[in-house]
FISE-125183 format. One record per residue (C-alpha): x, y, z. Coordinates in steps of 0.05 Angstrom, whole numbers, padded with zeros to 5 digits, always signed. Example, Ala and Ser with C-alpha at 12.3 -4.5 7.8 and 13.67 -1.06 7.14 Angstrom:
BEGIN
+00246-00090+00156/+00273-00021+00143/
! end
This chain:
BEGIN
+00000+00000+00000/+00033+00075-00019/+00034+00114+00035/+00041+00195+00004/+00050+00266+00024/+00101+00253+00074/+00148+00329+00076/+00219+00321+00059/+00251+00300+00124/+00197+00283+00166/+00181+00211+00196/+00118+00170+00187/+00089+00106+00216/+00033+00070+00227/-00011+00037+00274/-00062-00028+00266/-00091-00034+00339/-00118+00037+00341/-00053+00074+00372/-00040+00034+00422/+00028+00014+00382/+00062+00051+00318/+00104+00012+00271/+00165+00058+00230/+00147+00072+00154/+00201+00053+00114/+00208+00087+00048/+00137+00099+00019/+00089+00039+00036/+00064-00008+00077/+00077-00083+00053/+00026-00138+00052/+00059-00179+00100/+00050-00135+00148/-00030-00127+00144/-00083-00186+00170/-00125-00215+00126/-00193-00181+00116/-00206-00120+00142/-00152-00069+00171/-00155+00005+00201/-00094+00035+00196/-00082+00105+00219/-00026+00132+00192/+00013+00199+00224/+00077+00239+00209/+00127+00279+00248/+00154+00344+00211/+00227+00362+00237/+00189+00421+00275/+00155+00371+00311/+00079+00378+00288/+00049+00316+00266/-00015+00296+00233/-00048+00230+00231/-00095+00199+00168/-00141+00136+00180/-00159+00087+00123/-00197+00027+00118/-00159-00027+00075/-00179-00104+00058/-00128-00156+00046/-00155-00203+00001/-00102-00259-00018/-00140-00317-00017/-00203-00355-00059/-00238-00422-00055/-00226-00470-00107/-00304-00477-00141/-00351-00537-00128/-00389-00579-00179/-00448-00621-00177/-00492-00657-00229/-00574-00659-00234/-00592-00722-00247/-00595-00780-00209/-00531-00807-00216/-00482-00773-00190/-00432-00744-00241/-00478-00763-00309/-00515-00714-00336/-00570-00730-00388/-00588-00687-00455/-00634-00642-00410/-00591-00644-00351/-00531-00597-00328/-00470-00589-00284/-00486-00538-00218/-00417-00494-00206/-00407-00459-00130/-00362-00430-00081/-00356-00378-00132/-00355-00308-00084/-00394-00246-00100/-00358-00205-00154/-00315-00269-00176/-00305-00290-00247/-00308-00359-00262/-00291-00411-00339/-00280-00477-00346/-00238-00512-00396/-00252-00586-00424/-00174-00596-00451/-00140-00588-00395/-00133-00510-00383/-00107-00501-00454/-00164-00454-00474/-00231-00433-00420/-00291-00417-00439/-00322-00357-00389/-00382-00385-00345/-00447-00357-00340/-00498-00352-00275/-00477-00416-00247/-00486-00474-00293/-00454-00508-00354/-00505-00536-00401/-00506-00603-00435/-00490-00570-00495/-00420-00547-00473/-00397-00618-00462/-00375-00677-00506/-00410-00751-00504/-00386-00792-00464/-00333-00776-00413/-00306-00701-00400/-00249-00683-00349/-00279-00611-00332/-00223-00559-00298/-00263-00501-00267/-00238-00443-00234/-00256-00377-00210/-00218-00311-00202/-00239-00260-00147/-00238-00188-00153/-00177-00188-00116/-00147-00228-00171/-00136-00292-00130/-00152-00347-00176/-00173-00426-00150/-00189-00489-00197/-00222-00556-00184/-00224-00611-00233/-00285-00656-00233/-00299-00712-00282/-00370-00716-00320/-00397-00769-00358/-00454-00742-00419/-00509-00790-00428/-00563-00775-00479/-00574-00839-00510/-00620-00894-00500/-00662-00948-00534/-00731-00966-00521/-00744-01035-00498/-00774-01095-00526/-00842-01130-00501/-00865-01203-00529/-00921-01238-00514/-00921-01311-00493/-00991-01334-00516/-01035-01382-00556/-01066-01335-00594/-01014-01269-00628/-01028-01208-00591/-01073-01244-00545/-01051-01260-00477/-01092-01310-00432/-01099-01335-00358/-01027-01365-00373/-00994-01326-00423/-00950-01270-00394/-00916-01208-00427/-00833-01209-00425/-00793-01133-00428/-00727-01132-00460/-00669-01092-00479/-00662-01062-00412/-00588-01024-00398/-00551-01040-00346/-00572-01011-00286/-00625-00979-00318/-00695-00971-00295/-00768-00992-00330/-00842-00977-00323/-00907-00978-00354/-00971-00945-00364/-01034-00971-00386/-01062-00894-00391/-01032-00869-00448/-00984-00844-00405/-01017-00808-00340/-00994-00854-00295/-00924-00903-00291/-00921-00963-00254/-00849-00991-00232/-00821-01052-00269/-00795-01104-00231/-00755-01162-00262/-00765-01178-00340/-00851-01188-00339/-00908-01147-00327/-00965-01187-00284/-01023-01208-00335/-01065-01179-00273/-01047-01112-00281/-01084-01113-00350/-01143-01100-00360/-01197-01151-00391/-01200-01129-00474/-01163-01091-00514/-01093-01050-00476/-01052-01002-00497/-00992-01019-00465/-00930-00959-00463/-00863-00982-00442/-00803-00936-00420/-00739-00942-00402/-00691-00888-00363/-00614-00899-00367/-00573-00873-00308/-00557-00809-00335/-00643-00806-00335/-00648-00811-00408/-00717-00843-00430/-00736-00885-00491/-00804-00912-00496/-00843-00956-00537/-00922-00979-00546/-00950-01049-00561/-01026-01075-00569/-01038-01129-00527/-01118-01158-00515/-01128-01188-00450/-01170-01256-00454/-01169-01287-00382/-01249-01294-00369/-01310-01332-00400/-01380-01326-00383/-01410-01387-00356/-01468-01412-00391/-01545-01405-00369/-01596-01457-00382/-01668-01451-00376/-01724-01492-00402/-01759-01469-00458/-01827-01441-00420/-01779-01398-00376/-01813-01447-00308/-01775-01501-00269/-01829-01540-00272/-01857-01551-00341/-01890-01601-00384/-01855-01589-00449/-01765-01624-00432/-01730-01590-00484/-01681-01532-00445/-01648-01478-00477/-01575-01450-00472/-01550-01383-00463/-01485-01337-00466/-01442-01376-00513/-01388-01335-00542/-01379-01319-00614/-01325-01373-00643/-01330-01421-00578/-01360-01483-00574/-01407-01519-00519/-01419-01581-00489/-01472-01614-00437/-01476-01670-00386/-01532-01703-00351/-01497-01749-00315/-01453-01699-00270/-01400-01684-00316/-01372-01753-00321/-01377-01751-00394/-01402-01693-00438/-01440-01691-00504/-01422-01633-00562/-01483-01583-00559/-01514-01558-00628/-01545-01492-00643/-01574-01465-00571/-01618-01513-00543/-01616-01595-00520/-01676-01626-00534/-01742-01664-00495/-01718-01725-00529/-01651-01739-00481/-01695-01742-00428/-01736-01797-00397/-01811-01786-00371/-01842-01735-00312/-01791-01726-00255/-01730-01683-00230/-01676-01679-00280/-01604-01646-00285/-01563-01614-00333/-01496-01582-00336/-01471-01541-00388/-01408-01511-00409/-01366-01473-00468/-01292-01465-00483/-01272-01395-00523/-01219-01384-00579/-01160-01369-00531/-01169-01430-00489/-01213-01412-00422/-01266-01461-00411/-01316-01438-00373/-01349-01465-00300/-01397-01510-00310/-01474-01485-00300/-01519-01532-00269/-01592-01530-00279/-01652-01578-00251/-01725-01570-00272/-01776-01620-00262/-01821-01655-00322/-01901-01660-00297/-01942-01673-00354/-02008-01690-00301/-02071-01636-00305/-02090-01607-00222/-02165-01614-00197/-02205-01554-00197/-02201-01509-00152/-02265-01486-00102/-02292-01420-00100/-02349-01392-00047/-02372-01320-00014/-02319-01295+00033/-02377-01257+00070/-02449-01278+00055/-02480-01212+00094/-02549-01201+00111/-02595-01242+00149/-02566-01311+00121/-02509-01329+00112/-02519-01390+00060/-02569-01359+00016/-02516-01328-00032/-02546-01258-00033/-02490-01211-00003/-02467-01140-00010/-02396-01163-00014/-02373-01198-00070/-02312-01218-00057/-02293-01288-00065/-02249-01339-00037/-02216-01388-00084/-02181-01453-00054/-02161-01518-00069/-02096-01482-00108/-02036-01522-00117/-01973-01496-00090/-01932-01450-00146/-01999-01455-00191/-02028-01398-00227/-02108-01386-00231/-02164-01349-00267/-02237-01332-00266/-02291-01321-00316/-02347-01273-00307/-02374-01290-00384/-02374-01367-00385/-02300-01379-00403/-02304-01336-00465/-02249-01286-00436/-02199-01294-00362/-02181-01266-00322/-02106-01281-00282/-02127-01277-00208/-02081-01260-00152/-02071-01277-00079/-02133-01332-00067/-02186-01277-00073/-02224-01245-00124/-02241-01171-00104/-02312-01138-00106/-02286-01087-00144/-02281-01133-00211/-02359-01144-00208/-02395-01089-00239/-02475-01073-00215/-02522-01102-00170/-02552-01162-00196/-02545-01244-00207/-02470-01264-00215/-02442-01330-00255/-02361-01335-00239/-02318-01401-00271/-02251-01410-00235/-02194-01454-00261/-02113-01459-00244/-02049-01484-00282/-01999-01511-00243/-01926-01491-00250/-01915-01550-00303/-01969-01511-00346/-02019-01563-00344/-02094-01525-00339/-02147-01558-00295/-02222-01563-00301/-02264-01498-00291/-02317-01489-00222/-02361-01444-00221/-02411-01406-00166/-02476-01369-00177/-02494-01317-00123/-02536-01245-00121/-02498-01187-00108/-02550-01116-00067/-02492-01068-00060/-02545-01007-00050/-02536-00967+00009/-02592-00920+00052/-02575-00845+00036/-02525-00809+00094/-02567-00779+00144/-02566-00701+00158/-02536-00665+00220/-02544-00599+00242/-02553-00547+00311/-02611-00557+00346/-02600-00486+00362/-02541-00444+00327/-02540-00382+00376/-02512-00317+00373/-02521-00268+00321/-02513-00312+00256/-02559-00372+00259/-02513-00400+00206/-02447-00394+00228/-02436-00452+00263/-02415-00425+00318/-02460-00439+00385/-02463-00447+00460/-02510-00496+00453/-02488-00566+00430/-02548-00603+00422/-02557-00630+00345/-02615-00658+00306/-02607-00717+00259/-02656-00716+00200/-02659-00763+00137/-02667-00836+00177/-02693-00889+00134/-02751-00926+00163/-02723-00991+00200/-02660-00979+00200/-02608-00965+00256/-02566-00906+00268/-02495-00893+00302/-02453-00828+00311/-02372-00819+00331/-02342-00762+00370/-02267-00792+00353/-02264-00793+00279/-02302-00862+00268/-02255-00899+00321/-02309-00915+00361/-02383-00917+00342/-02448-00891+00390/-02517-00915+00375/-02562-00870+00370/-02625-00861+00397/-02693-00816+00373/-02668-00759+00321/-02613-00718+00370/-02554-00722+00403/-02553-00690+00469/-02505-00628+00480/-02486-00660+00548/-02438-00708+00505/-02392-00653+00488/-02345-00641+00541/-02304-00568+00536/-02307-00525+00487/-02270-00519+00423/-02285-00547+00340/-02324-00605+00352/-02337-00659+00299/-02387-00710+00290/-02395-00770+00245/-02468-00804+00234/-02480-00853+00192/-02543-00903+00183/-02550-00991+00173/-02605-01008+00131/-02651-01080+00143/-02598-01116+00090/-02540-01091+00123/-02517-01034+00079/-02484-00978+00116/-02495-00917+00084/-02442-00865+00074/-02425-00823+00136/-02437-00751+00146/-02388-00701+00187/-02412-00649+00215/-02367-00595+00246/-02381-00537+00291/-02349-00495+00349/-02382-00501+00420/-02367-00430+00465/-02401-00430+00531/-02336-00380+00557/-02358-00299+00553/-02301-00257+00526/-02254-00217+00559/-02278-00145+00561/-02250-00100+00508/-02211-00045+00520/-02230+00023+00506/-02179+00083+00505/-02178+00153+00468/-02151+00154+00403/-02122+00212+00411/-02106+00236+00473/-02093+00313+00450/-02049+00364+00483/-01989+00370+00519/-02001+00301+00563/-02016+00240+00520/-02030+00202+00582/-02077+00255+00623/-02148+00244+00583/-02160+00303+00579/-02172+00319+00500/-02209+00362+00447/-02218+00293+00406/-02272+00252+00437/-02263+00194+00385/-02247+00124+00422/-02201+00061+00400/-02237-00006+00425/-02184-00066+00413/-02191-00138+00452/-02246-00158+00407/-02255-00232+00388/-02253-00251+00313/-02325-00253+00291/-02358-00212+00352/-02402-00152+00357/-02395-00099+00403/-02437-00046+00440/-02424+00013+00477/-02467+00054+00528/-02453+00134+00559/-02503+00114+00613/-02507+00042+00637/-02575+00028+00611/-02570+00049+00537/-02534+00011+00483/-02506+00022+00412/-02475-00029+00367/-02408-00011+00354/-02383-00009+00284/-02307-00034+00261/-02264-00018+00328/-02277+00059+00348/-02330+00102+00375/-02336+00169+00335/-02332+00236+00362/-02390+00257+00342/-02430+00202+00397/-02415+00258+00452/-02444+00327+00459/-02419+00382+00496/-02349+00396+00541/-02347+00351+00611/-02325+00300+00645/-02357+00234+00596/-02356+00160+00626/-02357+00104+00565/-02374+00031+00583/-02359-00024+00526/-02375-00096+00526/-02374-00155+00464/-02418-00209+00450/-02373-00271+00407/-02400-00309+00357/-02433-00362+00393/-02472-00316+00436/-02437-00310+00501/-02418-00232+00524/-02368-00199+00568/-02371-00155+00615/-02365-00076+00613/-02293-00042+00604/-02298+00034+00616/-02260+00095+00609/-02269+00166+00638/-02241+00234+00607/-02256+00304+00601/-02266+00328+00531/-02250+00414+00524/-02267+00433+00455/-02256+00511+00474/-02192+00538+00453/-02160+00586+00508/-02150+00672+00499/-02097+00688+00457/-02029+00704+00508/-02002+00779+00518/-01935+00801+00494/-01899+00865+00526/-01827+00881+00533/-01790+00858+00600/-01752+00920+00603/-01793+00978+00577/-01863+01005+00576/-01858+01027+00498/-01841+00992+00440/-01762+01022+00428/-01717+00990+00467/-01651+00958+00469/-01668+00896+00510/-01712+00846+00468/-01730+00803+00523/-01804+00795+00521/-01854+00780+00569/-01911+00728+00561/-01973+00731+00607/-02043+00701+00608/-02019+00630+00592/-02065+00579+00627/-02045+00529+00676/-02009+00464+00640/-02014+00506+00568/-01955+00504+00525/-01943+00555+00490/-01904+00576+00427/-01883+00634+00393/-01861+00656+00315/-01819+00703+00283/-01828+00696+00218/-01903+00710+00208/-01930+00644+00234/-01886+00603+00179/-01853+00565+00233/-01868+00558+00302/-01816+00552+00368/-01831+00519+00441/-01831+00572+00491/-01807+00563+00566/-01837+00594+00629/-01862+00657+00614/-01812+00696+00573/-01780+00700+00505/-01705+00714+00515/-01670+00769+00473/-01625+00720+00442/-01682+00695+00403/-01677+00760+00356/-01618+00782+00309/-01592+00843+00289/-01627+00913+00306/-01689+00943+00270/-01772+00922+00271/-01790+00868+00306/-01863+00823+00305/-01869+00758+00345/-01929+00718+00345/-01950+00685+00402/-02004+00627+00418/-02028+00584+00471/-02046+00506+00473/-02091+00492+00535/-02081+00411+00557/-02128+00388+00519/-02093+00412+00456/-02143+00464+00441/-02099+00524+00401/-02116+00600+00425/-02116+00657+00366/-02040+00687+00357/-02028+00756+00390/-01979+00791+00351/-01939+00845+00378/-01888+00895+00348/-01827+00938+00371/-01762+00965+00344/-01701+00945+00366/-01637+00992+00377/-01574+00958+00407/-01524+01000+00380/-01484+01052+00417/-01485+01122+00388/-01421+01164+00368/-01378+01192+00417/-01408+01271+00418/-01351+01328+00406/-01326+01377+00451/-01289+01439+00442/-01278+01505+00473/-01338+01569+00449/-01281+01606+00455/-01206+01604+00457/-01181+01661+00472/-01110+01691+00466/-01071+01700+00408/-01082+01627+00389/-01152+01607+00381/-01126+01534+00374/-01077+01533+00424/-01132+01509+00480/-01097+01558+00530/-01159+01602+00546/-01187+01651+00593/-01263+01630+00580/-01275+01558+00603/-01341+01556+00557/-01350+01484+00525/-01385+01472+00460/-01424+01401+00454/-01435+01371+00383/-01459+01308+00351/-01513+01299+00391/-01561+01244+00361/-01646+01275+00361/-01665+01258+00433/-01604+01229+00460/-01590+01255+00533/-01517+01275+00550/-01467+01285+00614/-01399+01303+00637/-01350+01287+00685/-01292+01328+00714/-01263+01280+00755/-01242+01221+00708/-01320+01189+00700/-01326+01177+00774/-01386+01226+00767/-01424+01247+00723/-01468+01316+00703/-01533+01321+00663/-01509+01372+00606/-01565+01411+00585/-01567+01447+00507/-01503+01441+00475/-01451+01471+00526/-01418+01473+00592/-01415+01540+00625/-01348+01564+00645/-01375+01567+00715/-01366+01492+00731/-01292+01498+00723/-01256+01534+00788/-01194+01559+00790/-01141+01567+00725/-01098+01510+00708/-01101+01443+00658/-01169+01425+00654/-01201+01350+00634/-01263+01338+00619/-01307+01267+00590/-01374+01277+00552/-01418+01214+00528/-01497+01212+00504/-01546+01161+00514/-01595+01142+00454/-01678+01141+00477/-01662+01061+00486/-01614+01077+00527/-01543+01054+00481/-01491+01103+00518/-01433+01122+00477/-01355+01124+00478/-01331+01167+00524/-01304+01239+00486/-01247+01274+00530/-01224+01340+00522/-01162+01382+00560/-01151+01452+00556/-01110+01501+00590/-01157+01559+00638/-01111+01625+00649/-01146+01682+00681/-01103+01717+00710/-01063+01785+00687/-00990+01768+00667/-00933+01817+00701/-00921+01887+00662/-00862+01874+00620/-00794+01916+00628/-00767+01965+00575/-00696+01985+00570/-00648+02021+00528/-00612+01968+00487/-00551+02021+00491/-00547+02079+00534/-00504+02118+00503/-00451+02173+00523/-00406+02171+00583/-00466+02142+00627/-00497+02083+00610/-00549+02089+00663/-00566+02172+00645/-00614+02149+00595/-00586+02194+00548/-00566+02163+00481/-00562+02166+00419/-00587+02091+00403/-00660+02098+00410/-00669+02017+00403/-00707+01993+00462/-00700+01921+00489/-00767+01897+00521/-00760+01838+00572/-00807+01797+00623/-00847+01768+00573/-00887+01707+00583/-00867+01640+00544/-00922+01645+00487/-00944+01710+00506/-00953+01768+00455/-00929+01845+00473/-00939+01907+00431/-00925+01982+00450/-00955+02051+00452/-00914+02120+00435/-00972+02160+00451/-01025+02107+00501/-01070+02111+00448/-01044+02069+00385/-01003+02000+00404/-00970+01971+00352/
! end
């Protein structure tokens, strides 16, 4: 490091520790030996022969040393890089250069970020030298070898099968031409998905059944990939075979059986001796003629497809029966009425028995022309149309399909039921007679046949009450509530006729009372019923009920919707209302009342007056309100009734008005009853502003200034003096004050000559008083001393003789300000 600007003859050194020791410069620098590596302060200092010194501090970095560079590859093996792949170069500092050379440092090639690609290096194996230089200029090398690998061949797959291209429950498929240490996998997903290969095969269970698209890769150690696709159809399963006979039943009457589910280009076979020997099949069926008469028999059937699978064997039993059933019976399930053999029922539903187990059956209602398949053992009612003589043939097939003989039953079929009865109130009170709604549950059956029985239900038709007469009794209705009541009637053959419901609602319970308040409850207390509006809310009434009100007790008017008009009460007073309902079925409540006083009459309009004067000019707007009555608002407006404010107690404060001139305020009363008095208006001018400070100045000043304010008459002159303003003086400062009268002060207030002061102010007629005006003058009365008169030079041998021949007088004793003038003859002064 050069160490400069040392003076001829002076010393220098240097220190590294801050001071604390000094090492002697020798010539001019500081070698590198002699600085630690990194970072050094050095303060540097010289000594001129006189003995002054001066010190310098620098921060220097001794840099002498650099990492050789690292290297790493990114594939999986380490030092092989594939055609995508690269080689990773660090350790290189910040600011460093770094190249890399491939023939052994004869030439470099300059790196870049901090890779080298694949493209920089040969096939095969590369010795790689890399180094880096730092800014310092230290320079560091490594030498790393790298294999390039970008070449590989797909593998091979064969197929070890029967069929080409076809692999079965045995076959298996074989991968070859696998590198060394290379790794394999396959997808059957057109490449989504990559399973591992393991050894030389891939599992025939990994397929799937059909056709498969099989892709096959290979990736070489340095991660290169070559892959290859092959066709392969999976044929590991075959369907086994179904066999039926040729009616579809188990049991039939017709051998031959038919097979099902053989695959196109396989062939079948069948045993009926349990598969100890087997017979070729033909076409798709084995026919009645291998088998013997009726009885169980057993077949089992087979097929073997084009690639080799046979299939299970199917077994299938039916059983031959060739033998018609007997006929079945058929009767009346119910034979109703008053015999039970006679075959004349309502209900025509019949039972059929006698059915063989697994056998189908059918009825006939026109003598076996058309059937009818029948279900269960029954045949419903419902299939027999209209009263009248019936004719029904039955018959069954058993599961073999053999058909039996036909029976047959004649019966006569009264299906014709009595009309419902009627039910209504014996007595529907309350107002509407048709509403449904009563107090009294009693009910009157009409509509009874002659003969025939009747029963009602209070539960829906759970349980059933005969009936007795033509009414029900109200005392079987317990509570009150909807009731409902079923009735039906039995005529002499049985037939119930249909049932009639009849609902209705049973109140015995009077309503609550209604409630009856004032609609509006007008004035300045909602809550104190006292009001100009007489109209009445009524609320609390039942759905469906009338209501009534009375002003006396003993007379009554129907109400109408749910309020009682003004207009019902006449005249101011106390009034006393009493309201009661009456509910649909009759039952009524008792009286609600409600007392107010209704006031209709509005109150005398309010007085308005000033608080502070008897006139209408002042300078105080406070106004005064009086005549309000007791628990009246009040209210007052200054802008012609347009808007309207609350007033408090019985004023209207001053702030309520801005800015002098005319003023109006209306004023109005409401009493408690919220009856509105007329407006009062009243009118007055308001004058808040002080008036001018009025002028003073002496009537006279005398002397030979008249400006000077030095005077002999103390006179005062008054000005600016507003029409009808009152003024006053003081002499002593304002601590008192004199009525001035006209437009002056006489000189005879002031005693004694010397500096006078004195204040004047005015007061307007509404009573604004003004600035104070002051005024000082000088009062001088008395007679100043006769001057002295001398000979300016006495000439001659006395100057004292008065005899001279100067004539020039010099005149002395004269007052500061004062003017003199003389007289040769006591007559005329000049």
């Amino acid at each position: 490091m050069k160490v400069g600007g040392i003076e001829p003859d002076a010393k220098w050194d240097y220190s590294l520790d801050g001071g604390k020791t000094w090492t002697p410069g020798n010539a001019d620098a500081i070698g590198a030996n002699d600085l630690d590596e990194g970072k050094n302060t050095i303060i540097l200092r010289q000594t001129d022969k006189a003995g002054n010194v001066a010190t310098a501090t620098i921060e220097v970095t001794k840099d002498t040393q650099v990492e050789a560079p690292t290297c790493s590859t990114d594939g999986d093996t380490p030092g092989v890089i594939n055609k995508n792949g690269s080689v990773t170069v660090g350790g290189i500092e910040s600011d460093a250069k770094w190249d890399f050379s491939l023939n052994g440092g004869k030439t470099w090639t300059p790196g870049s970020g901090d890779r080298i690609g694949a493209g920089d290096l040969d096939e095969g194996m590369n010795a790689l030298t890399i180094r880096q230089t730092d800014k310092a200029g230290n320079v560091a090398t490594a030498m790393f070898d790298v294999v390039k690998d970008t070449q590989v061949n797909a593998p091979t797959v064969s197929i070890d099968s029967v069929v080409p291209g076809v692999v079965n429950k045995d076959g298996k498929v074989t991968v070859g031409g696998i590198e060394p240490g290379a790794k394999w996998d396959y997808s059957l997903d057109g490449g989504r998905t990559w399973t591992q290969g393991v050894g030389g095969t891939i599992p025939t269970a990994v397929l799937d059944e059909g056709d498969n698209s099989l892709h096959v890769r290979q990736t070489d150690q340095a991660g290169n990939v070559a892959a290859d696709v092959v066709h392969v159809r999976k044929d590991t399963q075959i369907e086994t075979l179904s066999a039926t006979t040729s009616t579809g039943a188990a049991i039939n009457n017709e051998g031959s059986v038919i097979v099902a589910g053989v695959e196109a280009g396989a062939h079948w076979e069948y045993s009926l001796d349990s598969g100890a020997s087997w017979m070729p099949g033909y076409g798709r069926s084995i026919s009645a003629g291998v088998f013997g008469g009726d009885g169980d028999k057993s077949v089992l059937v087979r097929q073997t497809d084009a690639a080799g699978n046979i299939s299970a064997a199917a077994s299938f039993t039916f059983t031959l029966d060739t033998t018609a059933p007997a006929a079945p019976s058929v009767s009346l399930v119910n034979d109703s009425g008053f015999s039970n053999v006679d075959k004349i029922t309502r209900d025509a539903t019949l039972n059929v028995a006698g059915l063989e187990t697994g056998a189908s059956w059918e009825y006939s209602q026109d003598d076996g022309a058309t059937w009818v398949n029948g279900s269960d053992s029954f045949i419903s009612a419902s299939v027999l149309i209209g009263d009248g003589i019936k004719s029904i043939l039955v018959r069954q097939t058993d599961v073999a399909g053999n058909t039996s003989a036909a029976a047959s039953i004649t019966f006569t079929l009264d299906t014709a039921a009595a009309a419902a009865p009627a039910v209504s109130l014996t007595n529907d009170s309350g107002f509407s007679h048709a509403d449904q709604v009563t107090s009294d549950a009693a009910l009157t059956i009409s509509g009874l046949e002659a003969g025939t029985s009747w029963e009602y239900s209070l539960d829906n038709g759970v349980t059933w009450n005969t009936g007795s007469g033509s009414s029900i009794p109200a005392r079987v209705f317990i509570g009150d509530g909807d009731k409902s009541v079923q009735v039906r009637q039995t005529d002499a053959a049985g037939n119930a006729s249909a049932v009639s419901t009849f609902t209705f609602t049973l109140d015995t319970a009077a309503p609550a009372p209604p409630s009856v308040s004032l609609t509006n409850d007008s004035g300045s207390s909602n809550s104190d019923k006292v009001t100009s509006d007489a109209a009445l809310s009524v609320s609390g009434l039942e759905t469906g009920a009338t209501w009534e009100y009375s002003a006396d007790g003993s007379h009554w008017t129907i109400g109408s919707g749910s309020s009682i008009p003004a207009s019902a009460f006449d005249g101011d007073g106390s009034k006393r209302i009493q309201v009661r309902q009456t509910d649909a079925a009759g039952n009524t409540s008792t009286a609600s009342s409600v007392v107010f006083t209704l006031d209709t009459a509005a109150p005398a309009a309010p007085s308005v007056f000033l608080t502070s004067s008897n006139d209408t000019l002042t300078k105080d707007a406070a106004l005064s309100v009086s005549g309000l009555e007791t628990g009246a608002v009040w209210e007052y407006s200054l802008n012609g009734g347009t808007t309207w404010i609350f007033g408090s107690g019985s004023t209207i404060p001053a702030s309520a008005f801005s800015g002098d001139g005319d003023k109006s305020v209306q004023v109005r009363q409401t009493d408690v009853a919220g009856n509105t008095s007329d407006a009062s208006t009243f009118t007055f001018t308001l004058d808040t502003a002080a008036p001018a400070a009025p002028s003073v100045s002496l009537t006279h000043d005398s002397g030979s200034s008249n400006f000077d304010k030095v005077t002999k008459d103390a006179s005062l002159s008054v000005s600016g003096l507003e029409t009808g303003a009152t003024w006053a003086y003081s002499l002593d400062s304002g601590t008192t004050w004199i009525d001035g009268s006209g437009s002056s002060i006489p000189a005879s207030v002031f005693s004694g000559d010397g500096e006078k002061s004195v204040q004047v102010r005015q007061t307007d007629p509404t009573g604004n008083t003004s600035a104070v005006a002051s005024f000082t003058f000088t009062l001088d009365t008395a007679a100043p001393a006769a001057p002295s008169m001398s000979l300016t030079n006495d000439a001659g041998s006395s100057n004292s003789d008065k005899v001279t021949k100067d004539a020039t007088l010099s005149i002395s004793g004269l007052e500061t300000g004062a003017t003199w003038e003389y007289s040769s003859d006591g007559s005329r002064w000049t």
